[in-house]
Structure formats: structure tokens, C-alpha cells
SEMAR-226140 format. One record per atom (N, C-alpha, C, O): x, y, z; residue in one letter. Coordinates in steps of 0.02 Angstrom, whole numbers, plus 50000, padded with zeros to 5 digits. Layout:
// residues N
XYZA
...
***
This chain:
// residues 357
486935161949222X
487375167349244X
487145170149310X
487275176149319X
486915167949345X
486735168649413X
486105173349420X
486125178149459X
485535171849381X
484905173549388X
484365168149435X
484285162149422X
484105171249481X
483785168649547X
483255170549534X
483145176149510X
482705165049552X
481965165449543X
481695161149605X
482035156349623X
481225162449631X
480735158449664X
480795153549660X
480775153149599X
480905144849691X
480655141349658X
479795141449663X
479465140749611X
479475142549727X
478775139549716X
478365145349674X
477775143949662X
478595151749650X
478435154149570X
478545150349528X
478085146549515X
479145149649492X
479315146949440X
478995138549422X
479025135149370X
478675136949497X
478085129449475X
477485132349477X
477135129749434X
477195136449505X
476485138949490X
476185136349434X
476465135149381X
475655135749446X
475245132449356X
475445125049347X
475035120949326X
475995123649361X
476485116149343X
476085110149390X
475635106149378X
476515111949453X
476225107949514X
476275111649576X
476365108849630X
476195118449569X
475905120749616X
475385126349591X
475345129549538X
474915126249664X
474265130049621X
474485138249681X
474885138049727X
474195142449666X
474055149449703X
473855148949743X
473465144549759X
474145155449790X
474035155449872X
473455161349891X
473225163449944X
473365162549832X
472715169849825X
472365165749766X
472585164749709X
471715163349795X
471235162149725X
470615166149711X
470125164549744X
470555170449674X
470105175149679X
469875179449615X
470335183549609X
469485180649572X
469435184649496X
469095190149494X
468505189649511X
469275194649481X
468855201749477X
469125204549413X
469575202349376X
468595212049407X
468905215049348X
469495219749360X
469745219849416X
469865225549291X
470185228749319X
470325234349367X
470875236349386X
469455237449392X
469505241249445X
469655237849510X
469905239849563X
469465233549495X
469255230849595X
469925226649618X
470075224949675X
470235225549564X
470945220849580X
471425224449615X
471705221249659X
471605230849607X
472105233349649X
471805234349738X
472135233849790X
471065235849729X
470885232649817X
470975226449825X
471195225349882X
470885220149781X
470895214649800X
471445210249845X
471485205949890X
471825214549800X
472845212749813X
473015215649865X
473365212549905X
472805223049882X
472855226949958X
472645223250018X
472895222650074X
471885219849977X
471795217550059X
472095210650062X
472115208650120X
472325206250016X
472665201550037X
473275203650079X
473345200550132X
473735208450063X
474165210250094X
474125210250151X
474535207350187X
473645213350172X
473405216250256X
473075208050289X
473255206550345X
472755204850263X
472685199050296X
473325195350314X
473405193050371X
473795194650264X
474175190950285X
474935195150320X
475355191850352X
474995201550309X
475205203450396X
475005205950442X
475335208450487X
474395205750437X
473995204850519X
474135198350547X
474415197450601X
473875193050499X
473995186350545X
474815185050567X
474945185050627X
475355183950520X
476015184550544X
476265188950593X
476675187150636X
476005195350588X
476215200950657X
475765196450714X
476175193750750X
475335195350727X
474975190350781X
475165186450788X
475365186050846X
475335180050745X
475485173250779X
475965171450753X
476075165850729X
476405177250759X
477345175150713X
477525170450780X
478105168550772X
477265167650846X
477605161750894X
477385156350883X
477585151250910X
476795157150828X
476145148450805X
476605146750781X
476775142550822X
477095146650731X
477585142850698X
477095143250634X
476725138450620X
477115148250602X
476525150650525X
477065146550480X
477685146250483X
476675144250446X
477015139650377X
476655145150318X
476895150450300X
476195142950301X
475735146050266X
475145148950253X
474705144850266X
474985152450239X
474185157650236X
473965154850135X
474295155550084X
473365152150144X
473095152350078X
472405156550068X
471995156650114X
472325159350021X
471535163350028X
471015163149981X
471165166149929X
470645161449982X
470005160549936X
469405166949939X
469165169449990X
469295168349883X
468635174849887X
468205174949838X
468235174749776X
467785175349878X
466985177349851X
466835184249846X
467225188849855X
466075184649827X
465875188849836X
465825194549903X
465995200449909X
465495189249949X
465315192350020X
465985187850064X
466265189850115X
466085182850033X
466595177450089X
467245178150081X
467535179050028X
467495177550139X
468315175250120X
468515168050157X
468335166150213X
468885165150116X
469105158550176X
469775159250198X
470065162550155X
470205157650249X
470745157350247X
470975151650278X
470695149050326X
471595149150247X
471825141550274X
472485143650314X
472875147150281X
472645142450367X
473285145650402X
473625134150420X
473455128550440X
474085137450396X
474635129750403X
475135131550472X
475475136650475X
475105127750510X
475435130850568X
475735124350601X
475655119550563X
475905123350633X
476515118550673X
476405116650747X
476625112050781X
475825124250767X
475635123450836X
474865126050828X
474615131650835X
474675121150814X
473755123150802X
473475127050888X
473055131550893X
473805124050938X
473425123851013X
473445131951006X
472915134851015X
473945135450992X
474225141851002X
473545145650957X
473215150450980X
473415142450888X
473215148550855X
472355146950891X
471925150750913X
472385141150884X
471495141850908X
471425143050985X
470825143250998X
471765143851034X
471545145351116X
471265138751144X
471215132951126X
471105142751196X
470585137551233X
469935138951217X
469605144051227X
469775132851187X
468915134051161X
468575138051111X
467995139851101X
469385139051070X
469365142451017X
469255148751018X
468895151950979X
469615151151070X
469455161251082X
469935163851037X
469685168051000X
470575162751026X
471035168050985X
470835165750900X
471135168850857X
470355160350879X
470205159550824X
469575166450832X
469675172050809X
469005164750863X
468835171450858X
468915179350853X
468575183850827X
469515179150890X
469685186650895X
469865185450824X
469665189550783X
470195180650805X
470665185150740X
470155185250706X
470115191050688X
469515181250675X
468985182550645X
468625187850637X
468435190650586X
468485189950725X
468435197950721X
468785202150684X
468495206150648X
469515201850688X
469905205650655X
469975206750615X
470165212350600X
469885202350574X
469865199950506X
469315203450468X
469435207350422X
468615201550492X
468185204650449X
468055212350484X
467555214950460X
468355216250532X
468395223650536X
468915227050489X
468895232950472X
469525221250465X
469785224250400X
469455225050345X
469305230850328X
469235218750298X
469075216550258X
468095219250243X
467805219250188X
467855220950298X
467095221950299X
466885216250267X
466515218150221X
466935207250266X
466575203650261X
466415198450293X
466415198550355X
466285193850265X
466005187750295X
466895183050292X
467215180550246X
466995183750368X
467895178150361X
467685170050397X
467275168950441X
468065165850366X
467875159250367X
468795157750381X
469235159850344X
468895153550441X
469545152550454X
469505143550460X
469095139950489X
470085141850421X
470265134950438X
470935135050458X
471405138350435X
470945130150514X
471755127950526X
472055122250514X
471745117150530X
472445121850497X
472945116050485X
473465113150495X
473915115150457X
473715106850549X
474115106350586X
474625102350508X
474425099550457X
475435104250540X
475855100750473X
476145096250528X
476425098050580X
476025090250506X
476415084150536X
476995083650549X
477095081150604X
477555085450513X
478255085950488X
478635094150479X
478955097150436X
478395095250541X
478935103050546X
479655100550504X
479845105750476X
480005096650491X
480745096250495X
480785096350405X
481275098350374X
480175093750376X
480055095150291X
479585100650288X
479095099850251X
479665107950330X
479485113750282X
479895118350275X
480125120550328X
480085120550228X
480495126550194X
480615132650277X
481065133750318X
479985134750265X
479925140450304X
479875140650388X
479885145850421X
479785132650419X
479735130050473X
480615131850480X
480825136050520X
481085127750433X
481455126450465X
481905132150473X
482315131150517X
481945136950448X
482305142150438X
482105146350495X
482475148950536X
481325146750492X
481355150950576X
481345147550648X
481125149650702X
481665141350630X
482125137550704X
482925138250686X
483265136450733X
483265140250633X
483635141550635X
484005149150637X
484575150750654X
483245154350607X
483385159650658X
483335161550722X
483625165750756X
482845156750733X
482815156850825X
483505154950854X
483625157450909X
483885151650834X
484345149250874X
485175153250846X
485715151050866X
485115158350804X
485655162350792X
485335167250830X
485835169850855X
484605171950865X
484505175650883X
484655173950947X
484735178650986X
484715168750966X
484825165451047X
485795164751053X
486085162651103X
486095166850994X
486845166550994X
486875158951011X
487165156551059X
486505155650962X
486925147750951X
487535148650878X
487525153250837X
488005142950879X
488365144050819X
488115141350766X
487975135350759X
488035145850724X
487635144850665X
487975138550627X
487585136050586X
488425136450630X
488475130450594X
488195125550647X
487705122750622X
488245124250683X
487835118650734X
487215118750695X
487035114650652X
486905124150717X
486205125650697X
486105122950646X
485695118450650X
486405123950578X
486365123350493X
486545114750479X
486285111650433X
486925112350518X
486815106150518X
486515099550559X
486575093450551X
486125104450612X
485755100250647X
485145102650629X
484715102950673X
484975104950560X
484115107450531X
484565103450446X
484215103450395X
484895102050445X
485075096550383X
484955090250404X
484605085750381X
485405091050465X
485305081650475X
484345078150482X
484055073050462X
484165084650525X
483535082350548X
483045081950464X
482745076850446X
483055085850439X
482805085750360X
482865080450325X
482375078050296X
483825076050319X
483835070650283X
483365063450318X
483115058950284X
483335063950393X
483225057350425X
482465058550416X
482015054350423X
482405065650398X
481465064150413X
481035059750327X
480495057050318X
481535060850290X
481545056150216X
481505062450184X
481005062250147X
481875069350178X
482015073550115X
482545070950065X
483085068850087X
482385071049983X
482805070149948X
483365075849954X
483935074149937X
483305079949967X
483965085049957X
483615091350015X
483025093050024X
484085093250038X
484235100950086X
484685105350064X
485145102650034X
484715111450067X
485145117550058X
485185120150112X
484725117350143X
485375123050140X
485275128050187X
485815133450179X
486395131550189X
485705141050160X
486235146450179X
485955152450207X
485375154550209X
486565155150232X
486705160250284X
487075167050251X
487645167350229X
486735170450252X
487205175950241X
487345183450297X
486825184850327X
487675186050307X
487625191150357X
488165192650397X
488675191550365X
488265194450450X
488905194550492X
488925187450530X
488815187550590X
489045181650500X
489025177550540X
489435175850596X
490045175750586X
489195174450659X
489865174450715X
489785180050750X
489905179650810X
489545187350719X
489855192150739X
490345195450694X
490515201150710X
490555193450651X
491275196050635X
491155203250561X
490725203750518X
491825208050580X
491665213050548X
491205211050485X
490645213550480X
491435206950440X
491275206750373X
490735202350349X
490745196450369X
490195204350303X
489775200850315X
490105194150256X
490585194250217X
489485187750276X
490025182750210X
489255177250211X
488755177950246X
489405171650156X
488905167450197X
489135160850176X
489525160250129X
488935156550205X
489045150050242X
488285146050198X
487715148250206X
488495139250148X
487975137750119X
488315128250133X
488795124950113X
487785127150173X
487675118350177X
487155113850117X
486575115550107X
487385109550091X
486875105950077X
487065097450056X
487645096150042X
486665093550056X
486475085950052X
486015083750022X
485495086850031X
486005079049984X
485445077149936X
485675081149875X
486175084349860X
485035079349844X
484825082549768X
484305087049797X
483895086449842X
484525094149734X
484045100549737X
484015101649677X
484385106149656X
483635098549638X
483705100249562X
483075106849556X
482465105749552X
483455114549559X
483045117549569X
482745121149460X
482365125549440X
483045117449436X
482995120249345X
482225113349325X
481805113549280X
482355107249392X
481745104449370X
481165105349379X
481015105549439X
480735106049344X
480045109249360X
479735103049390X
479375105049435X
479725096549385X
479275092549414X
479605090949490X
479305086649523X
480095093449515X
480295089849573X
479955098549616X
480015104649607X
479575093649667X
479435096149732X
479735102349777X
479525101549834X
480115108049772X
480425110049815X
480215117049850X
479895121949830X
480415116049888X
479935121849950X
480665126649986X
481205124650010X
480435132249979X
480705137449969X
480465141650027X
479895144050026X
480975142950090X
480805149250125X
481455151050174X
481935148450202X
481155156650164X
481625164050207X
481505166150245X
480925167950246X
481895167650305X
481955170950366X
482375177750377X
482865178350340X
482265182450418X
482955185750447X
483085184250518X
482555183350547X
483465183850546X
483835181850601X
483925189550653X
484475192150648X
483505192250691X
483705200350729X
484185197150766X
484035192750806X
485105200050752X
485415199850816X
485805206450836X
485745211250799X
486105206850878X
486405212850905X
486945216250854X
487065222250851X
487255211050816X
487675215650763X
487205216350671X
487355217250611X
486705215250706X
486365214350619X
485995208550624X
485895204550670X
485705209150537X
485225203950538X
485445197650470X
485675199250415X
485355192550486X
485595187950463X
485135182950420X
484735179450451X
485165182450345X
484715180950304X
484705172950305X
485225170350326X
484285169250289X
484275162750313X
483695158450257X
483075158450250X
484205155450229X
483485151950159X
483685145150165X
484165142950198X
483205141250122X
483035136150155X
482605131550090X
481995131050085X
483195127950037X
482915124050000X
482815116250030X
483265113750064X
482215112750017X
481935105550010X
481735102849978X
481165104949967X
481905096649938X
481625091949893X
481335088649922X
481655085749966X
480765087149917X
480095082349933X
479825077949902X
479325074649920X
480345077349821X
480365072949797X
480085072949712X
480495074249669X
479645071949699X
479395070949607X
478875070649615X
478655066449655X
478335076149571X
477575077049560X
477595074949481X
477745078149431X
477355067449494X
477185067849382X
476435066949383X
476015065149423X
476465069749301X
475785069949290X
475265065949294X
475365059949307X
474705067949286X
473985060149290X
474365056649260X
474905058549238X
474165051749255X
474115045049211X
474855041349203X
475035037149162X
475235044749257X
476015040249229X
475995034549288X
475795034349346X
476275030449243X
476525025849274X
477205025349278X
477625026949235X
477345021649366X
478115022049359X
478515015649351X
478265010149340X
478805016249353X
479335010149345X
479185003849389X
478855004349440X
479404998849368X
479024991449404X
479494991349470X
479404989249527X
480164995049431X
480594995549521X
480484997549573X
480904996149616X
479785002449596X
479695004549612X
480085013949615X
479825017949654X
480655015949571X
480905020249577X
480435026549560X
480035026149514X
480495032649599X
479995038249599X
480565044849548X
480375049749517X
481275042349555X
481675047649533X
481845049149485X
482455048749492X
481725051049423X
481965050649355X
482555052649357X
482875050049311X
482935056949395X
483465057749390X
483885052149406X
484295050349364X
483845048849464X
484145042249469X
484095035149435X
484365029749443X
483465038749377X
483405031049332X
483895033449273X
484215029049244X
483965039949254X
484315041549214X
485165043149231X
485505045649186X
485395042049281X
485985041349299X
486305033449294X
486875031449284X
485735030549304X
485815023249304X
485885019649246X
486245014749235X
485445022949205X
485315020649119X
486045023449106X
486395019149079X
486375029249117X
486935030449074X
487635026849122X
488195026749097X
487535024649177X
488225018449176X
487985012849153X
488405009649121X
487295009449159X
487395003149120X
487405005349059X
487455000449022X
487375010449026X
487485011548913X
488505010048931X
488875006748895X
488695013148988X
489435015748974X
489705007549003X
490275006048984X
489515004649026X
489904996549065X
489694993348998X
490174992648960X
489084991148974X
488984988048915X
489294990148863X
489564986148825X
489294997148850X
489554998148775X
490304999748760X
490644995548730X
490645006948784X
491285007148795X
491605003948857X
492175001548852X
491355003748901X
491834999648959X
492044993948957X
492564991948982X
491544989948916X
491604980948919X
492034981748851X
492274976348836X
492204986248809X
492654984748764X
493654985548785X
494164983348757X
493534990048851X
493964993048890X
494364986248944X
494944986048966X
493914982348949X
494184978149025X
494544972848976X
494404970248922X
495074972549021X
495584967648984X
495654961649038X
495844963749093X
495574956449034X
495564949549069X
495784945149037X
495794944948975X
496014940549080X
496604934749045X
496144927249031X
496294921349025X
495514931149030X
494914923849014X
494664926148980X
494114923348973X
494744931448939X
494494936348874X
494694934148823X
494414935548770X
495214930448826X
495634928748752X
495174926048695X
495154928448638X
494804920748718X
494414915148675X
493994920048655X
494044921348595X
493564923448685X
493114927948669X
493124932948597X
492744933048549X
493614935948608X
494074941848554X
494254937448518X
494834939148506X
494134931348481X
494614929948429X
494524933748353X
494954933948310X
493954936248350X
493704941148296X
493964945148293X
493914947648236X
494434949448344X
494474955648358X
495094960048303X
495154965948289X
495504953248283X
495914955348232X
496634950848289X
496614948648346X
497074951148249X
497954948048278X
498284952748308X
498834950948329X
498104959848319X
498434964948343X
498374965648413X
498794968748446X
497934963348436X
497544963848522X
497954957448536X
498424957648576X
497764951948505X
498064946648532X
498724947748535X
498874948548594X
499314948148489X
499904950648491X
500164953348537X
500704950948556X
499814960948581X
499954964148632X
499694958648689X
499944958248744X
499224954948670X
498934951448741X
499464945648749X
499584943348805X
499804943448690X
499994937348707X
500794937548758X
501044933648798X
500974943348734X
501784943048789X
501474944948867X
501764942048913X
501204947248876X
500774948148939X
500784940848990X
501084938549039X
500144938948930X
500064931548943X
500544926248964X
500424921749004X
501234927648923X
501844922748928X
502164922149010X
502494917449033X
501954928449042X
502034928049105X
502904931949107X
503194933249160X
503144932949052X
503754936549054X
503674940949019X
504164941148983X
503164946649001X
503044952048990X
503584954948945X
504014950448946X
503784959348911X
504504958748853X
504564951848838X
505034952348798X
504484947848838X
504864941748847X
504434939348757X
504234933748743X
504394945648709X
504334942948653X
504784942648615X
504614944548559X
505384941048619X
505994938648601X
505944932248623X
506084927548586X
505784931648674X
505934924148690X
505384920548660X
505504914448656X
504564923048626X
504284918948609X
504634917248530X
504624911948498X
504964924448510X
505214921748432X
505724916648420X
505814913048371X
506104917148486X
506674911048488X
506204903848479X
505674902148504X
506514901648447X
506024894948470X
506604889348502X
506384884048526X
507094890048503X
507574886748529X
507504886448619X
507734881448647X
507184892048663X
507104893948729X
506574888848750X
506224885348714X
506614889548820X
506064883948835X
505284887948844X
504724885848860X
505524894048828X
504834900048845X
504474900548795X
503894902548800X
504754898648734X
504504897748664X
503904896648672X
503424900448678X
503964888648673X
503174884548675X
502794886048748X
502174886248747X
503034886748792X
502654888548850X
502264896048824X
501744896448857X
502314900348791X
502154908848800X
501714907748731X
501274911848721X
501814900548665X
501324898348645X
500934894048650X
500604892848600X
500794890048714X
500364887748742X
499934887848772X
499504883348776X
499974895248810X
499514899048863X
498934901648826X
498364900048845X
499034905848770X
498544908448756X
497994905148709X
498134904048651X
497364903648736X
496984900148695X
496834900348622X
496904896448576X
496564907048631X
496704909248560X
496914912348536X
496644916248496X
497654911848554X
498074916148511X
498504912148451X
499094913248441X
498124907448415X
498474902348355X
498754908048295X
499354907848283X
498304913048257X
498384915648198X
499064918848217X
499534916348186X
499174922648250X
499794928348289X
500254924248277X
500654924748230X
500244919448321X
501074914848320X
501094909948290X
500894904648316X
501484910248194X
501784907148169X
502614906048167X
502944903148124X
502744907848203X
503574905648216X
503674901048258X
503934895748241X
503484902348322X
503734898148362X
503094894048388X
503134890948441X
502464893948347X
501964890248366X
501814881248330X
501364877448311X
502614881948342X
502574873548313X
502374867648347X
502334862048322X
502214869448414X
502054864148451X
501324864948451X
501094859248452X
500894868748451X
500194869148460X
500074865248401X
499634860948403X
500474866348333X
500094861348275X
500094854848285X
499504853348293X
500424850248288X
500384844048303X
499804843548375X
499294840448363X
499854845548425X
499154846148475X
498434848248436X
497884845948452X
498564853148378X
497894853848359X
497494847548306X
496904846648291X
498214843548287X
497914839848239X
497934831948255X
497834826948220X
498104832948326X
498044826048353X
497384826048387X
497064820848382X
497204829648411X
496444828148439X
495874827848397X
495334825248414X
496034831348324X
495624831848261X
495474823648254X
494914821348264X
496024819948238X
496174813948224X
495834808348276X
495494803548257X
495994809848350X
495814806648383X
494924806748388X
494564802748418X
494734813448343X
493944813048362X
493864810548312X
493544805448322X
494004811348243X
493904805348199X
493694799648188X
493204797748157X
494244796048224X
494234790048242X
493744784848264X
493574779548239X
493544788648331X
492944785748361X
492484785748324X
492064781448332X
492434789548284X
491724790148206X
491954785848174X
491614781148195X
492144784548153X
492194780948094X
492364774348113X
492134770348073X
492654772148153X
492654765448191X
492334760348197X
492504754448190X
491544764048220X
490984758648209X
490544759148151X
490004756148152X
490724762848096X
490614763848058X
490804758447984X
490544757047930X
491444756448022X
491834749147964X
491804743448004X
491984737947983X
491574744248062X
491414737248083X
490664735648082X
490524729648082X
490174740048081X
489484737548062X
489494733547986X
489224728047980X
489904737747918X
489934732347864X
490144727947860X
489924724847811X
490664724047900X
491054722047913X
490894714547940X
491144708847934X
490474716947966X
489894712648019X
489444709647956X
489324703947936X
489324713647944X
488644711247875X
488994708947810X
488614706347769X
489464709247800X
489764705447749X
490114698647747X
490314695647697X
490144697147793X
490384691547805X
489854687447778X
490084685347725X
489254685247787X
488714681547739X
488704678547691X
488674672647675X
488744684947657X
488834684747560X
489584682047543X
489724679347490X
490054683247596X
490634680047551X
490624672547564X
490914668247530X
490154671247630X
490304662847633X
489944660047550X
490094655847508X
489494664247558X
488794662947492X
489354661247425X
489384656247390X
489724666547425X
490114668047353X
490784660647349X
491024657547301X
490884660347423X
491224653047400X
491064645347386X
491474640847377X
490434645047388X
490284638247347X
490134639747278X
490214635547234X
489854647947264X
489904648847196X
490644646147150X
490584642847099X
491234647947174X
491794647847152X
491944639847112X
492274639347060X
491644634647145X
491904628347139X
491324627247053X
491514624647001X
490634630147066X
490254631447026X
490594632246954X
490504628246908X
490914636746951X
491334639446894X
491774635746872X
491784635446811X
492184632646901X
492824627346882X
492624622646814X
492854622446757X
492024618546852X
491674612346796X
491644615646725X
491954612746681X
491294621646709X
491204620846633X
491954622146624X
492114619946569X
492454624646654X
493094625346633X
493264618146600X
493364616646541X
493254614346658X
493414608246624X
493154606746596X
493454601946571X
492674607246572X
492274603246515X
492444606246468X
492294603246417X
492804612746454X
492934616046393X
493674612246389X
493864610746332X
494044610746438X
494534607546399X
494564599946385X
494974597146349X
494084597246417X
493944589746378X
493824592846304X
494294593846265X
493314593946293X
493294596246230X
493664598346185X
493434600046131X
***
């Protein structure tokens, strides 16, 4: 019902870790949280032109570390590393400790949340048209290999009395999934009629846990293996029962006489034309029961010509079996009957001798 959360809260603990790492008890925690505050807008009021991605902070006892993610390292460290010092100074005249600064250049301004949004407020504060802008920080996002971009605007855009907003996006932003990647940041835009809010979703893709292994396809997306699994369940299971083809016939003969029935006037090539298969007098008769391979059980009326075809080839395979079958005995008997006719003459004599007698 249109409840909005963080995404890089709502992964904390998951696959993303904290941008304050630090443990105390319950007195000392409400200083702890103060002075994170103050570190990290001191550094943003200073080097809001470095192109700041992110501030992370680590604390000790006596130490603090801080990791600053930035886009233009040359800017934050100086020449020879003087404005890293000053801010060091600065840092520990807030804090009264021991400050430890690292910097970190991000390769890919065009995949961070918060990069890209404050080039796209830079360029509504410069009165570019914000849709130019919103889709030339999309396009540059998809080609740099983001699975999905958002980008919206809300405010007087244009100028115009009323405020409204203007929301682009491409790709997948599956922001309800906890394992997909997405980076989350906000801008305001200072222009002469107001200020113009500017956020900035990116998919970076799928964090799974230790030990998985992925697919031999190489696929990283579960969402796209599972989009995939449910058209091949729907082509194999209901769809392939769905497609009707005129080389299907033989196949379906199980299917019952009712499919075939509807399939077979189809088939006849004169569609209605099942009158003419019942005529059997028409010449469409036997043609509209000839076509269909297996459509024998269906058409007993006018399927008088397929019987004699079905029982002449029965016959004709017969044949050849049994063929050499009476001429191999045939062959071998001849022997014994030459044998059996000198017996014959054998037999005559005692005849006669019984009638001398």
C-alpha cells in the first residue's frame, strides 16, 4: 500500500554491512552518534565538488578511521596530500582523537546511486531539460552493464506552477528482493523556482550466499531462471496440448474420436464440408477420408475405401513371410517322396501272392 523504506536499510545485516562500526555502552552512545554526524557533514560541506559517494567509519578507543569513496580522489587529497591533511586536522579538533583517513577512487561513476543523481542535479541546476538529463544518466547506467535503473524527479519540473514528478526506468529493480544488489541515493536540485528532489535506484545485480553454486549456464539471475522455468512448464505442459498441426494427427490417436472428428473436416480441405464426407456418393467422400492418417475409428460411413487399402498391404506383408517359408519344405521333401516310390511297387507282390493263393 505504498510504504517506502530504504533499500540499503532494509539489506543491512543481509548483504550489506554498516557505515558506522563502532560499540559502546548506553551512556557514551548518544556522543558516539553526535559525532558521527558532525564528521560526516563536515566532510560533505567541504568536498560536496569531490563527487562524495560515501563516508564509512570505524572506532576505537583513541582511533577513528574513515573511508571517503569519491569519484575525484585528485580533489580530496591536493597536491602532496595537503587538503587530506587539513581535513585530518579538522577532524581530530572535532572529535579530540587520533583520525586515520583513507581514500577511495570508484571506477564506475555511471553505477553509483548517489554519483548519478548529483550529475543530474547539476544539470537541472544549470537549467538543462530534465528529461534529457534523466535519460542520458539511464542510458549511460544500462551500457555501463546495470541490470535495472529508476530514476525520478519530483518538484516544479520545467519551471511550471505545479509541482509533479516525472519517473524513468529500464531493467529490473526488484526492490522486495533482499538478495539483489541495489543502491539507493538522493539529491536536491537548488533552482530559482524551488528545489527539485532527485532519487536514483540501481541494480548491480545478485549477492548469494557462501557456498552457492550457480547454474552450469552460467546465469547469475534467479529471477530470469525462474521466468524461464515457468514458459518452458507452460510450452511443455498446457501449450503443447493447445497447438493444433496437421502432422499432429498420428500422434493424438489416443486422444479419443472427438478431436479427430473436429480435426478431420478441417483436414478435408473443405472445412463444413462434413456433409460431403457423409455422402459417400461425392467425390470428397473418400478424398476427406483419406487425408487424415489417423482418423480410421471416426469415419465409419464413408470410410469404405481406406478398408480394402488397410487390408491389402496387411496381406501383401504376409506374403513375403510366408513364401519362403513353403518353399524351404518344399525343397526338402522332394527326397523322401522319390524314396516312398520304389516302396509302392514293394507292396503290390504280397498282393499278388495273396491272390494266387
Amino acid at each position: 500500500m505504498g510504504q517506502k523504506i530504504h533499500p540499503g536499510g532494509m539489506r543491512v545485516g543481509v548483504i550489506h554491512d554498516w557505515k558506522s562500526n563502532w560499540y559502546t555502552g548506553k551512556k557514551e552512545f548518544p556522543e558516539y552518534l553526535l559525532e558521527d554526524v558532525k564528521i560526516r557533514e563536515h566532510i560533505y560541506g567541504k568536498l560536496s565538488h569531490a563527487g562524495l559517494s560515501d563516508i564509512l567509519i570505524r572506532k576505537d578507543k583513541q582511533r577513528i578511521t574513515v573511508d571517503i569513496y569519491t569519484a575525484r580522489p585528485g580533489i580530496v587529497i591536493g597536491k602532496s596530500g595537503v587538503e587530506v591533511d587539513a581535513l585530518r586536522r579538522e577532524l581530530h579538533a572535532i572529535t579530540q582523537k587520533n583520525v586515520h583517513i583513507n581514500i577511495n577512487e570508484i571506477k564506475r561513476p555511471e553505477l553509483d546511486a548517489k554519483l548519478v543523481a548529483q550529475s543530474i542535479a547539476e544539470q537541472l541546476s544549470n537549467r538543462v531539460a530534465f528529461r534529457r538529463a534523466m535519460k542520458r544518466a539511464l542510458a549511460s547506467a544500462i551500457r555501463s552493464g546495470a541490470a535495472g535503473v529508476k530514476i525520478s524527479c519530483s518538484g516544479r519540473l520545467g519551471g511550471g506552477e505545479m509541482s509533479r514528478r516525472e519517473t524513468y526506468n529500464e531493467g529490473r529493480v526488484p526492490l522486495h528482493t533482499i538478495r539483489a544488489d541495489i543502491d539507493y541515493g538522493f539529491v536536491e536540485a537548488r533552482t530559482t523556482y524551488g528545489r527539485i528532489g532527485v532519487k536514483v535506484w540501481i541494480n548491480k545485480g545478485e549477492i548469494m550466499p557462501e557456498g552457492f553454486e550457480g547454474v552450469s549456464t552460467g546465469d547469475q539471475r534467479l529471477g530470469d531462471q525462474d521466468a524461464r522455468r515457468r514458459r518452458g512448464g507452460a510450452t511443455e505442459g498446457l501449450g503443447a496440448s493447445r497447438e493444433g498441426g496437421r502432422g499432429r494427427g498420428p500422434d493424438r490417436e489416443g486422444l479419443g474420436p472427438v478431436r479427430q472428428r473436429r480435426r478431420g473436416p478441417g483436414g478435408s480441405g473443405g472445412g463444413r464440408g462434413s456433409g460431403g464426407g457423409r455422402g459417400s456418393g461425392r467425390g470428397r467422400g473418400p478424398g476427406a477420408g483419406a487425408r487424415p492418417a489417423g482418423g480410421r475409428p471416426p469415419r465409419d460411413r464413408g470410410a469404405d475405401t481406406p478398408k480394402p487399402e488397410e487390408t491389402t498391404p496387411q496381406t501383401a506383408a504376409e506374403t513375403p513371410v510366408t513364401e519362403p517359408q513353403v518353399e524351404k519344405p518344399v525343397v526338402e521333401e522332394t527326397p523322401p517322396a522319390a524314396e516312398a516310390a520304389p516302396e509302392a511297387p514293394k507292396q503290390t507282390t504280397p498282393e499278388q501272392t495273396e491272390g494266387e493263393s
